[in-house]
LOVO-927187 format. One record per residue (C-alpha): residue in three letters; x, y, z. Coordinates in steps of 0.05 Angstrom, whole numbers. Layout:
<recs>
<rec aa="ALA" X="X" Y="Y" Z="Z"/>
...
</recs>
This chain:
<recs>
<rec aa="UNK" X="-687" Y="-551" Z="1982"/>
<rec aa="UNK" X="-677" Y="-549" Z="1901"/>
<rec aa="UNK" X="-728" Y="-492" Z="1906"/>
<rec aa="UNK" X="-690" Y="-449" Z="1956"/>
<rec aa="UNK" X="-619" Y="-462" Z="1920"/>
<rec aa="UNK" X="-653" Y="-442" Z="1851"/>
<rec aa="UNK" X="-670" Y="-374" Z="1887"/>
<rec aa="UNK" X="-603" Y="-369" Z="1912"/>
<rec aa="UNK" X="-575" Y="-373" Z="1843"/>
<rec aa="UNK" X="-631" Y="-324" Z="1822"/>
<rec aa="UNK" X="-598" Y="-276" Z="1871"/>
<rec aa="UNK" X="-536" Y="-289" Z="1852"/>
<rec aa="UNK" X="-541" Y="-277" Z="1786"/>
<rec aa="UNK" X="-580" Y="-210" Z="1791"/>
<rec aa="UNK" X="-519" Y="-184" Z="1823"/>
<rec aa="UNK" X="-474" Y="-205" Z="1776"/>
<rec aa="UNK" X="-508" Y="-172" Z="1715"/>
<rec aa="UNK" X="-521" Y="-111" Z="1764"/>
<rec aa="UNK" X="-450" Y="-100" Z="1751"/>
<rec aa="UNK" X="-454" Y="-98" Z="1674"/>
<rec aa="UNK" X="-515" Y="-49" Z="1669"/>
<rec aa="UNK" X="-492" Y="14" Z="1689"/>
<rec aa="UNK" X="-511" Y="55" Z="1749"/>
<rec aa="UNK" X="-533" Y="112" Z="1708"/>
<rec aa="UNK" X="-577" Y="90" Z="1644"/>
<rec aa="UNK" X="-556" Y="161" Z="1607"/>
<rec aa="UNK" X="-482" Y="119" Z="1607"/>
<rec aa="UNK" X="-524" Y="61" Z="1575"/>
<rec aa="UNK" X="-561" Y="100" Z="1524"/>
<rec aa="UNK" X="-495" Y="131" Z="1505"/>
<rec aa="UNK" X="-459" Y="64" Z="1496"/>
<rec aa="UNK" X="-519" Y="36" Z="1450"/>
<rec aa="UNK" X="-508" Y="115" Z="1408"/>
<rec aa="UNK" X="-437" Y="95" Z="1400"/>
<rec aa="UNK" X="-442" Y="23" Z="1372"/>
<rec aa="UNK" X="-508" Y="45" Z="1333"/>
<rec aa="UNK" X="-467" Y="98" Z="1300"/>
<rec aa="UNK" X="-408" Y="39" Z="1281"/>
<rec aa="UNK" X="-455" Y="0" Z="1249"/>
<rec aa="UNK" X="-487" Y="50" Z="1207"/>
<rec aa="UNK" X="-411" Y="67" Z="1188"/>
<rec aa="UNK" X="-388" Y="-5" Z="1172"/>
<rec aa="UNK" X="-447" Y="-4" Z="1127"/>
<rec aa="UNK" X="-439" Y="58" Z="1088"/>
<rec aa="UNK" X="-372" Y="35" Z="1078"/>
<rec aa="UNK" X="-406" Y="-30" Z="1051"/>
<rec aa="UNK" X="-451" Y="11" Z="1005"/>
<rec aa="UNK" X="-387" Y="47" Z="973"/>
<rec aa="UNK" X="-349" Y="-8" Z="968"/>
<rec aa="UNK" X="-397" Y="-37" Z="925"/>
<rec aa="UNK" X="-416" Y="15" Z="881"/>
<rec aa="UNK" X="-341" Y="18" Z="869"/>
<rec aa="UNK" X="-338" Y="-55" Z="857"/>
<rec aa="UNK" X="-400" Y="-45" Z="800"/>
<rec aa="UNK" X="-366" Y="13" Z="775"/>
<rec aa="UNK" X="-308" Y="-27" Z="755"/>
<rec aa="UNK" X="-348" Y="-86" Z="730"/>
<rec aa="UNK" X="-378" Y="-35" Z="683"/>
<rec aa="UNK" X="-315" Y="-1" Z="663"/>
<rec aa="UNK" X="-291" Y="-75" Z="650"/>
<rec aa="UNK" X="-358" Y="-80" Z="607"/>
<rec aa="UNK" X="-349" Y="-30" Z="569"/>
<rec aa="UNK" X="-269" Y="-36" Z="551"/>
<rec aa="UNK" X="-292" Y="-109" Z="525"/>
<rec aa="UNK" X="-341" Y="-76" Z="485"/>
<rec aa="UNK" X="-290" Y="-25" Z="453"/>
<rec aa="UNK" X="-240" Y="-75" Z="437"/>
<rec aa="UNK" X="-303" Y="-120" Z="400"/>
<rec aa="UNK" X="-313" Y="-55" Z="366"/>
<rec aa="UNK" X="-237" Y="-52" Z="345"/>
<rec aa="UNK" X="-239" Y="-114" Z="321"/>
<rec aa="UNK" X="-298" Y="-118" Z="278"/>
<rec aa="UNK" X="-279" Y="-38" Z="250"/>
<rec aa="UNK" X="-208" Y="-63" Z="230"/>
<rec aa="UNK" X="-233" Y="-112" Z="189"/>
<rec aa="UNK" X="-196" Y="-115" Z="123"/>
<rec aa="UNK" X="-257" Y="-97" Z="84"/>
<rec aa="UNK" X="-259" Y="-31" Z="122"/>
<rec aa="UNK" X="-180" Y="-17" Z="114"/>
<rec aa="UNK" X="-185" Y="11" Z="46"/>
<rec aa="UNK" X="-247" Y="51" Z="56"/>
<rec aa="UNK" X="-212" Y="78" Z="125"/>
<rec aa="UNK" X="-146" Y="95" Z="86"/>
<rec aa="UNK" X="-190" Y="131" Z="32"/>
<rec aa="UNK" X="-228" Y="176" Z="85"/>
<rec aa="UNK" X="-152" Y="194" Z="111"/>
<rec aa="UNK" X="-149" Y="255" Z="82"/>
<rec aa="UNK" X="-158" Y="332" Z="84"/>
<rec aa="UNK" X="-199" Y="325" Z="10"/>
<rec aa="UNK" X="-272" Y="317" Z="44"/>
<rec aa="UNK" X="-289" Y="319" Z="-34"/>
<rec aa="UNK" X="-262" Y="255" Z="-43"/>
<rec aa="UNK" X="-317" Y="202" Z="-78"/>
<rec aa="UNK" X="-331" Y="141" Z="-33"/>
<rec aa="UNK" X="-396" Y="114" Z="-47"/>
<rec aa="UNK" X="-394" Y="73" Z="-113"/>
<rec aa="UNK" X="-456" Y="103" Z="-131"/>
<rec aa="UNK" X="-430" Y="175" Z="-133"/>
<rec aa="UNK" X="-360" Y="152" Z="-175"/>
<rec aa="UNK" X="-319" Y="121" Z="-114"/>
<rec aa="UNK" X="-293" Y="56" Z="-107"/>
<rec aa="UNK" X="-334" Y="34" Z="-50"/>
<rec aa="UNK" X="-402" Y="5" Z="-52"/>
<rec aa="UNK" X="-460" Y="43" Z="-20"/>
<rec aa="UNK" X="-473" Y="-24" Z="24"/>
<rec aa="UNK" X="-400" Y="-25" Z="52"/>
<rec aa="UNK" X="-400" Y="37" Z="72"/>
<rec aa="UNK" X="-469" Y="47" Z="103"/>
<rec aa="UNK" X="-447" Y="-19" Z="151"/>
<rec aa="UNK" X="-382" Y="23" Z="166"/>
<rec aa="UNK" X="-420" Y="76" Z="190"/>
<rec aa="UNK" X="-471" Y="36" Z="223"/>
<rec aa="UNK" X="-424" Y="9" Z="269"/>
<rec aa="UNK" X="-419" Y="79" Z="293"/>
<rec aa="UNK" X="-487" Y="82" Z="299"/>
<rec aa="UNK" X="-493" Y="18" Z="343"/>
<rec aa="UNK" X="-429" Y="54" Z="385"/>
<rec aa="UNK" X="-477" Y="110" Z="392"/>
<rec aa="UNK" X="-531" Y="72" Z="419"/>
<rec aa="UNK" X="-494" Y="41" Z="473"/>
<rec aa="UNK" X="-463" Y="99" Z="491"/>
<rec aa="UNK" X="-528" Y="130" Z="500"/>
<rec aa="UNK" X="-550" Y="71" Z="544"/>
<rec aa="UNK" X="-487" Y="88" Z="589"/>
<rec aa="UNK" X="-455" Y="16" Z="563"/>
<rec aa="UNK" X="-395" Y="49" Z="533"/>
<rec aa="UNK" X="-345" Y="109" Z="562"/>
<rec aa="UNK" X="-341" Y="171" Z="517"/>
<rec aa="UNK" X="-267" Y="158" Z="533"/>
<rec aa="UNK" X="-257" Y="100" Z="504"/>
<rec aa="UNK" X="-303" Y="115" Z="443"/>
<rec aa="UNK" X="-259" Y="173" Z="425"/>
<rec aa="UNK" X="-191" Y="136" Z="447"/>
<rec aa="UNK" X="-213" Y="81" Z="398"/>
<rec aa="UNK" X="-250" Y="124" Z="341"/>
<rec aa="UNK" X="-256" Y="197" Z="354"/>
<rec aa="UNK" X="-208" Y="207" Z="290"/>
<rec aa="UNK" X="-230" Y="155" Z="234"/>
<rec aa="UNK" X="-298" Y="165" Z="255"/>
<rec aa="UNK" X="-294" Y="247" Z="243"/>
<rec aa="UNK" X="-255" Y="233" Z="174"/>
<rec aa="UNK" X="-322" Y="202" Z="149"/>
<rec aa="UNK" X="-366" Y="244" Z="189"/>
<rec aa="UNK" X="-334" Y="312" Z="149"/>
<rec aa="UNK" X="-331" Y="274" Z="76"/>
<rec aa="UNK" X="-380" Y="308" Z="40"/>
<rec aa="UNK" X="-404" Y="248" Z="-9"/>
<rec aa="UNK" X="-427" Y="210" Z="63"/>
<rec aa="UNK" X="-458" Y="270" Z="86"/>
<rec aa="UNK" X="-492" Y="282" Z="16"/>
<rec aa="UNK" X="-529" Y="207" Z="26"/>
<rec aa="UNK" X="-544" Y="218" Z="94"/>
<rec aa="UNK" X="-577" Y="288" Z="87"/>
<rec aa="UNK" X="-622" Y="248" Z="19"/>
<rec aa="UNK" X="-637" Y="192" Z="64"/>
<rec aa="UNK" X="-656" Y="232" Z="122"/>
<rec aa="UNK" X="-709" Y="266" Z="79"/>
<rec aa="UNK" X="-757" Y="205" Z="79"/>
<rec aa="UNK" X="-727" Y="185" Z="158"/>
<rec aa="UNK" X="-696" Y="249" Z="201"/>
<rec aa="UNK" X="-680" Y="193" Z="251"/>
<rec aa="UNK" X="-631" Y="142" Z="205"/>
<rec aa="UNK" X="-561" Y="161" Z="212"/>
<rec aa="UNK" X="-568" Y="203" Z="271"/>
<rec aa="UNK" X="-522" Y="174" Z="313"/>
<rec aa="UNK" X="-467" Y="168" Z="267"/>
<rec aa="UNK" X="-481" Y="246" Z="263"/>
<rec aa="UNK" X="-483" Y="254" Z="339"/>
<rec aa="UNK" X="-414" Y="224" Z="350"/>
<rec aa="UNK" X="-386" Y="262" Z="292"/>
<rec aa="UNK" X="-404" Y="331" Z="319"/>
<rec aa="UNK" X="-384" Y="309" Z="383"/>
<rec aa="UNK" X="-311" Y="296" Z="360"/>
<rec aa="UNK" X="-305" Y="353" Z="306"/>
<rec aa="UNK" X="-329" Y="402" Z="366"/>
<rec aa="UNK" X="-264" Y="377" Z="413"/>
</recs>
């Protein structure tokens, strides 16, 4: 008896998912194209989203970055030295050395902060926005004084490499 009311249900239940498969399997296959298709989109949508999402992180990243920059270029033992380099003279005498009032190591860590801001850059850390927002001008004013560029042309003699990306950034900015 158990066996022949198990069947039943069997039977039963056949018919009942005979009315959820359709008739014609071309409907089917079309059904499965349709959801397949959704999915696919949900998760190209997921992939943008976050790329987005890292874009911003970065962007985030590198405006932290900038403002550490900021901080550490407005120190006040750079305020004199950026004051001096404010001007349309590019004769004017910086390095101690040469009969200006600033010491050659003072100077050469001024300009290798640029250099480090060059190096990130070129890592894609930092926005070529926000590098010239932030130092585009100061950063030129040193690059055209001609008593910096007189050291960096003798020290570039014995190493073509030192320097260069404090010279990168400035042609950058004097060409714009």
């Amino acid at each position: 008896m158990v066996k022949g009311i198990f069947k039943i249900k069997q039977l039963v239940m056949k018919k009942q998912l005979m009315k959820f498969i359709p008739k014609n399997w071309n409907s089917w296959s079309k059904i499965l194209t349709i959801f397949q298709t959704i999915v696919i989109c949900a998760g190209v949508i997921q992939l943008y989203n976050g790329a987005q999402s890292l874009k911003h992180e970065k962007e985030k990243d590198s405006a932290e970055l900038m403002l550490k920059f900021e901080d550490y270029l407005n120190k006040p033992e750079y305020v004199d030295l950026i004051s001096a380099l404010d001007t349309t003279d590019i004769n004017v005498k910086i390095f101690r050395s040469h009969g200006g009032p600033f010491s050659d190591g003072l100077v050469e860590d001024y300009m290798g902060e640029y250099e480090t801001i060059d190096n990130l850059y070129t890592k894609g850390l930092i926005d070529i926005e926000m590098i010239r927002n932030s130092f585009s001008y100061n950063l030129e004013q040193a690059y055209l004084n001609k008593d910096i560029q007189s050291v960096i042309a003798k020290e570039q003699k014995e190493d073509t490499d030192l320097w260069s990306g404090f010279q990168h950034l400035g042609k950058m900015f004097k060409e714009k």
